[in-house]
C-alpha positions in Angstrom: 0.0 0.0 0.0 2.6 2.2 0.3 4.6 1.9 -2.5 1.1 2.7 -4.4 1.0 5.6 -2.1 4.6 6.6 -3.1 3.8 6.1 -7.0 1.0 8.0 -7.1 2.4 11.0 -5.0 5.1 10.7 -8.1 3.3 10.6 -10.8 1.2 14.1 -9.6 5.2 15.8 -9.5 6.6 14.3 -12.5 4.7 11.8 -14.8 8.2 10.7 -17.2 9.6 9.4 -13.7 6.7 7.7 -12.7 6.2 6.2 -15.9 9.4 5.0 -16.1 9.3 3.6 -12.2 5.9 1.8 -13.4 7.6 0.5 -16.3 10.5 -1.0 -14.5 8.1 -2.8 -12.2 5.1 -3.6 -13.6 5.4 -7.1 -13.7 6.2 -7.4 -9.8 3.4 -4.7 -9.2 0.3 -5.0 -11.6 -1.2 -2.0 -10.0 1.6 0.1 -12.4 -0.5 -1.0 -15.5 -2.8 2.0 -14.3 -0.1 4.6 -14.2 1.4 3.8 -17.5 -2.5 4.5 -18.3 -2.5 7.6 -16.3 0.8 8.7 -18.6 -0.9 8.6 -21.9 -4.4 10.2 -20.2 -2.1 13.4 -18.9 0.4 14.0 -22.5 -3.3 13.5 -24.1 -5.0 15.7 -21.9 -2.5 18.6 -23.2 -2.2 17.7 -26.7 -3.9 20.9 -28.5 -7.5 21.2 -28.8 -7.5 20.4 -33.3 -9.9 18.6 -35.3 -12.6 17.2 -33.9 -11.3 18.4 -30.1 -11.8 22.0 -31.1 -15.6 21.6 -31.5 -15.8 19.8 -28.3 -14.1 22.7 -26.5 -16.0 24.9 -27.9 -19.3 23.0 -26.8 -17.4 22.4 -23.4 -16.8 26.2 -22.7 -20.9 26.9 -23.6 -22.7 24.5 -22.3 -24.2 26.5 -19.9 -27.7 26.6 -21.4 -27.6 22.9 -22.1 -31.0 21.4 -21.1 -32.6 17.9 -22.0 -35.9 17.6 -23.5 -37.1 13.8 -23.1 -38.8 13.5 -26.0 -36.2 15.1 -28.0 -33.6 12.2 -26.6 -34.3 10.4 -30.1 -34.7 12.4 -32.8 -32.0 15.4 -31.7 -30.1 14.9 -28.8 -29.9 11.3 -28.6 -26.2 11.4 -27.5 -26.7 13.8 -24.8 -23.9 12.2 -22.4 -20.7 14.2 -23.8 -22.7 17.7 -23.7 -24.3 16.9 -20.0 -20.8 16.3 -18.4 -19.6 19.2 -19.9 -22.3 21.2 -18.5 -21.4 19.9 -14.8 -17.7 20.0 -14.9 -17.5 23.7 -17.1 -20.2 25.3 -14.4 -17.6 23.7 -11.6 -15.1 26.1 -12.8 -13.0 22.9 -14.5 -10.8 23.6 -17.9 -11.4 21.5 -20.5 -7.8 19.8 -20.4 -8.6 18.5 -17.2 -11.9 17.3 -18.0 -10.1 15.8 -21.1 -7.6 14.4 -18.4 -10.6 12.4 -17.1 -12.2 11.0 -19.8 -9.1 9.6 -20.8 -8.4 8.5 -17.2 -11.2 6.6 -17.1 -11.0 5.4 -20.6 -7.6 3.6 -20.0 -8.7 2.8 -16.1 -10.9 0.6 -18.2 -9.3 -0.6 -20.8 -6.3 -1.8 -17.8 -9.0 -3.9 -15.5 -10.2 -5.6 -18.6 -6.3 -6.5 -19.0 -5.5 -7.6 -15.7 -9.3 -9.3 -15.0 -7.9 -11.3 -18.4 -4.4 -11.8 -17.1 -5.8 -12.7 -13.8 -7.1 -15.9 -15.3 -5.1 -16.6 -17.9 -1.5 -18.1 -16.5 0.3 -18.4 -19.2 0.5 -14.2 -19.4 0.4 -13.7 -15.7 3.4 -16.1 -14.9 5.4 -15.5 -17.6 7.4 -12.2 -17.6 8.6 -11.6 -21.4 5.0 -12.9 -22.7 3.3 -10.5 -19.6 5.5 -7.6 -20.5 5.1 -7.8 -24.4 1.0 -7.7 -24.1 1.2 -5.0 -21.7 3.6 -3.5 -24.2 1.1 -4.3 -27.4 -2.1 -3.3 -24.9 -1.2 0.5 -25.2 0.1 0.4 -28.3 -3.1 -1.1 -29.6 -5.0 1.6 -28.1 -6.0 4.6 -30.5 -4.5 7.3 -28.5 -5.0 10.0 -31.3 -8.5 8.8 -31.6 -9.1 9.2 -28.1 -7.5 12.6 -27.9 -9.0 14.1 -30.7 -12.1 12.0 -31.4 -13.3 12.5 -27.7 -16.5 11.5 -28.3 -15.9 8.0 -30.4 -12.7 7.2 -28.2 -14.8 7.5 -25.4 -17.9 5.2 -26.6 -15.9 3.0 -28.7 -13.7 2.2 -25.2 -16.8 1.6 -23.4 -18.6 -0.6 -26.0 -15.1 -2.9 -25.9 -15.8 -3.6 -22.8 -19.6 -4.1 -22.7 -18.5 -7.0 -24.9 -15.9 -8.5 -22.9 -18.8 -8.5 -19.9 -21.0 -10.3 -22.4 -18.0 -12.7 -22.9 -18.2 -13.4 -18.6 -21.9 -13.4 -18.5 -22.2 -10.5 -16.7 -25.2 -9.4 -18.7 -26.2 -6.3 -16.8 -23.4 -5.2 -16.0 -22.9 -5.1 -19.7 -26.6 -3.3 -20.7 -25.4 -0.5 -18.5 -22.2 -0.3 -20.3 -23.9 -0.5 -23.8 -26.3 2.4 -22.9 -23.8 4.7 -21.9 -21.8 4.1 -24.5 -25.3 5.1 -27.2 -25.6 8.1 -24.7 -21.8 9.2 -25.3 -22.0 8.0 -29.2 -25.2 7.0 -31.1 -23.3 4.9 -33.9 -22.1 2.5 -30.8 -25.7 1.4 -31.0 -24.9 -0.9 -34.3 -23.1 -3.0 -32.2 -26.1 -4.0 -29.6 -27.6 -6.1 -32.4 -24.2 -8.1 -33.7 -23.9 -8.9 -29.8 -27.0 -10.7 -29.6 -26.9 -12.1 -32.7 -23.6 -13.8 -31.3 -25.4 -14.6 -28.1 -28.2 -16.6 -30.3 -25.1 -18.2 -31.9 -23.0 -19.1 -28.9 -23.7 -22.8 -29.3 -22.8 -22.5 -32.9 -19.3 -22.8 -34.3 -18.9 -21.9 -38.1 -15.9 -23.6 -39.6 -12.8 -20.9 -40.3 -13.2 -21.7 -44.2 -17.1 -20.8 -44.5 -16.1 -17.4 -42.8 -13.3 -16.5 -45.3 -16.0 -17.3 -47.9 -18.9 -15.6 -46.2 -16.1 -12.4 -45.7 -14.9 -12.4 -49.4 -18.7 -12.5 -50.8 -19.6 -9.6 -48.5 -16.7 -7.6 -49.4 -17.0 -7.8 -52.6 -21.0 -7.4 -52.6 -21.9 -5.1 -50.4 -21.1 -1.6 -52.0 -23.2 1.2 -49.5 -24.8 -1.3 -46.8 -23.6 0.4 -44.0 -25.4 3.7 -44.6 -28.8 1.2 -44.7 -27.4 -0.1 -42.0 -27.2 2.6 -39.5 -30.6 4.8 -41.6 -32.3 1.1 -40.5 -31.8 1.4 -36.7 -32.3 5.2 -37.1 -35.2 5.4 -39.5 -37.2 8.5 -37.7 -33.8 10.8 -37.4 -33.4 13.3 -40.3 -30.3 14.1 -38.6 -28.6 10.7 -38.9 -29.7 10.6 -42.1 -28.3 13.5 -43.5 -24.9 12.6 -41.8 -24.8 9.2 -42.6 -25.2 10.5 -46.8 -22.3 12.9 -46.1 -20.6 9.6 -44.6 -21.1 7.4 -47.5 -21.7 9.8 -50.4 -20.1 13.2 -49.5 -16.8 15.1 -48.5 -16.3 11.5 -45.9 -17.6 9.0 -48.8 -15.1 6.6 -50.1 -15.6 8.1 -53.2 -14.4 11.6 -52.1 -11.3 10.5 -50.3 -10.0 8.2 -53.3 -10.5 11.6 -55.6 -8.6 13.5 -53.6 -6.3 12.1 -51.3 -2.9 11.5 -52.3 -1.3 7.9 -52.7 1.2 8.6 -49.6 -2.7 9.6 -47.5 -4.1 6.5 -48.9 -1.5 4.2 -47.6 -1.6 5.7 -44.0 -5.5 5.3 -44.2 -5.0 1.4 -44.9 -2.5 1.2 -42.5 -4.3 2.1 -39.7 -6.5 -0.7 -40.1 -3.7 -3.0 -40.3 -3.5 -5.1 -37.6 -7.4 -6.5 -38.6 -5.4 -8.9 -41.2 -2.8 -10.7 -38.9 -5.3 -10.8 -35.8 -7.9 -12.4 -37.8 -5.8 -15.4 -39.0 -4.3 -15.9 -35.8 -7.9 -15.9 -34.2 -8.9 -18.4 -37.1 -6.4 -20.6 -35.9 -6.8 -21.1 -32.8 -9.7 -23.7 -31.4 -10.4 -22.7 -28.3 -11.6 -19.1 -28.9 -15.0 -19.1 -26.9 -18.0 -19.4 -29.2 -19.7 -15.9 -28.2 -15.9 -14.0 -28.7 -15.9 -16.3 -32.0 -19.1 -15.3 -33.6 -18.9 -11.6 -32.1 -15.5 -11.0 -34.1 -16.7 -12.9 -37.1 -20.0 -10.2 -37.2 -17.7 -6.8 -36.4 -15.1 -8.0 -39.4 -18.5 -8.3 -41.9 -19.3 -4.9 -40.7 -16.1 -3.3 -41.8 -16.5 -5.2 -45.3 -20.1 -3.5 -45.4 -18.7 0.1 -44.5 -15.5 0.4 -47.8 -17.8 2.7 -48.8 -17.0 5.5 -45.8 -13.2 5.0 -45.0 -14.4 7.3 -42.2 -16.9 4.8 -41.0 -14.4 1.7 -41.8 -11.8 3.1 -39.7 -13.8 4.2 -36.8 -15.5 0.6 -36.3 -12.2 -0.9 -36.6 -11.4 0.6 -34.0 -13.9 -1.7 -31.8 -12.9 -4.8 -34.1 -9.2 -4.8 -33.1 -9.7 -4.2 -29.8 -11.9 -7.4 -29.6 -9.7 -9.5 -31.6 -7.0 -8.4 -29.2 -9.4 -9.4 -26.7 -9.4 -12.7 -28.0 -6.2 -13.4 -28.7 -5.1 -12.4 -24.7 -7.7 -15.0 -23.5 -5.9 -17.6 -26.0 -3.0 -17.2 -25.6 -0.7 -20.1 -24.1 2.9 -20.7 -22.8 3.9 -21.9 -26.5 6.3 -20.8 -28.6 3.4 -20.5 -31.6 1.8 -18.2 -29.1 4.1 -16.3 -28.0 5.2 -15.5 -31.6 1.3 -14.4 -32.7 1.4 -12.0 -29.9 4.7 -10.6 -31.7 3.3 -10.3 -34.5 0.5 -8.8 -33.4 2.7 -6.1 -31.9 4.4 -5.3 -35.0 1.2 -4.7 -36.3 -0.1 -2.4 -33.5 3.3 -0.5 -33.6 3.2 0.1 -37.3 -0.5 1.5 -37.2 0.2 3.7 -34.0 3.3 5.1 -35.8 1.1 5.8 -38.6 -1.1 7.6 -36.3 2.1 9.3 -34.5 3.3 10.3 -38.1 0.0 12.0 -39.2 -0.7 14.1 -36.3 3.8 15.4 -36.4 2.4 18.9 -36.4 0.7 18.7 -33.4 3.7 16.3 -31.5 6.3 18.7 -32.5 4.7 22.5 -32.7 3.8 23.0 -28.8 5.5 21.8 -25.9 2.8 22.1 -23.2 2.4 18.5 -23.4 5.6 18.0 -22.9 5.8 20.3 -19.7 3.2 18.5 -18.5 4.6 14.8 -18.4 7.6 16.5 -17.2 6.1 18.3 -14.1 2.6 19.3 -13.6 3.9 21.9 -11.4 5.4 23.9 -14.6 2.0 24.6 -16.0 1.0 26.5 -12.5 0.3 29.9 -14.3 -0.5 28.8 -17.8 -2.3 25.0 -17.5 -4.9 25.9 -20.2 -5.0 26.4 -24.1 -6.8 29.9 -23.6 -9.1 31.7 -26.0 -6.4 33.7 -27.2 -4.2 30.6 -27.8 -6.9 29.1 -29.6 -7.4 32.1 -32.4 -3.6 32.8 -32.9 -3.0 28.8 -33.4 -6.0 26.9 -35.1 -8.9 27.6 -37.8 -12.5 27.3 -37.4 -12.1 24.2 -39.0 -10.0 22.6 -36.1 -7.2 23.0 -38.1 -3.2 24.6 -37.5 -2.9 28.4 -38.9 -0.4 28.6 -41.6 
């Protein structure tokens, strides 16, 4: 207890140090898992507020007059989860990087007891220090840090929906409604996943052979041209806002189409890429027979949706977000103290590295411009004076679009 003590009181005076503490001992001390996941949730915290952040700052900083109308919950507001907490924590006097801070917090505070509940069970990991310290290692690699950072919203929701599955996977069912619903409340789109879930609760008992999926995967791909926008218009069929921005998804300036048009070949490649790790996790999942039945079926239905959504890269890469995550699920609750094992988790690490650099490479601007983020891991206690991005800051630096002055 009091080394947790100690650690913490270090990581609120300099973050680097008690990352690198955590680091060194987190196979001795499984608590440190959390503090590494405290060290990304405090540099992203910081990161400046561009692209999709900037919009949520601005809706953090005037949210004030933000009221719910019940019978509005569906048709307009039927994410109302993201503007509601900002309403609380802005009218506490709270800046938006530290209500960043704890989204993030809890997002990896999550994402780490889902690892160590796995781990807990699973001997193979937690008795065996390189094969413990290379999925801790692939764990936060895997996780979309840039997603979370900017994307708030989808980081959040897509984190939460994750695992809402796992819970499914131990058959703690409400446990795992309550997750679900908050995760519709912080993102609508997370409610396409409710109805793959039970479909792979109905088919627990079932197990498809690995060769009619490849089939059933290849025939979709290859057939299913704009089914994700009927999709997603299906579950939302009242909501002339969904609607009109799942056609701007699929046909507009986000459409497939658009982005093939103009993107360059270099932007196309890093789009790919970032989806990546889908490929080697898939045929390593395939492999194995003793992937559970529900986690079987669950990651056979989230691969068919991405083959439904080529049409929206956005859309494609968003919900592969959730699909690695659950493969990577999967592939921690199989994995066993061979040498075959132990090399599909290192491959499976090659492939998270490669798409996080990707990541890491397209947002360079923003990891090399400002250094508040980097004052921030250092000591917290160097921001006294100047710990928020301020209006000011905000106008000299970055667009209306969310994007970097020139």
């Amino acid at each position: 207890m009091r080394d947790k003590v100690e650690n913490i009181i270090l990581f609120a005076f300099s973050p680097i140090l008690s990352l690198m503490l955590s680091v060194r001992n987190v196979y001795y001390n499984k608590y440190c898992v959390y503090l590494i996941g405290a060290f990304f949730s405090i540099f992203g915290a910081f990161l400046p507020p561009i692209s999709d952040a900037y919009r949520y700052r601005y809706t953090y900083y005037h949210s004030c007059d933000y009221s719910i109308s019940l019978q509005s919950l569906w048709t307009t507001e039927r994410d109302f989860l993201y503007p509601l907490l900002s309403r609380m924590f802005c009218t506490a006097g709270i800046p938006f990087e530290y209500f960043r801070f704890l989204l993030l917090l809890g997002c990896y505070s999550l994402y780490c007891w889902m690892f160590l509940d796995i781990v807990k069970v699973n001997p193979a990991i937690k008795d065996n220090k390189k094969v413990f310290l290379l999925a801790v290692l692939a764990l936060f690699i895997s996780i979309r840090f840039f997603t979370l950072t900017t994307g708030i919203r989808f980081g959040v929701a897509s984190t939460i929906v994750v695992v809402a599955v796992y819970m499914v996977y131990k058959r703690k069912f409400i446990s795992a409604c309550v997750l679900y619903m908050i995760s519709m409340a912080m993102h609508f789109s997370m409610l396409v996943f409710a109805p793959f879930t039970i479909i792979a609760i109905m088919l627990s008992r079932v197990s498809i052979p690995s060769g009619v999926k490849y089939i059933i995967i290849l025939v979709v791909l290859m057939t299913s041209q704009t089914a994700i926008g009927g999709i997603i218009t299906a579950l939302f069929p009242d909501n002339e806002l969904v609607i009109t921005k799942v056609a701007a998804y699929v046909e507009g300036n986000w459409g497939t189409a658009s982005l093939l048009n103009h993107a360059s070949v270099g932007g196309l490649a890093f789009t790919l890429v970032r989806i990546l790790p889908v490929i080697p996790l898939t045929i390593i999942i395939y492999k194995r027979q003793q992937v559970d039945n529900f986690l079987a079926n669950i990651c056979f239905l989230l691969l068919l949706l991405l083959c439904v959504s080529f049409s929206s890269f956005s859309i494609l890469l968003r919900y592969s977000n959730v699909t690695i995550a659950v493969l990577f699920v999967a592939l921690l609750l199989t994995t066993t103290d061979s040498k075959r094992s132990l090399m599909d988790l290192k491959i499976a690490l090659l492939s998270f590295i490669v798409m996080f650099a990707s990541y890491a490479y397209s947002q360079r601007e923003t990891l090399s411009r400002f250094e508040m983020h980097y004052r921030v891991i250092l000591s917290p206690i160097s921001l006294v004076g100047d710990y928020t991005y301020t209006d000011k800051w905000i106008q000299d630096n970055i667009d209306r679009d969310g994007e970097y002055r020139k």
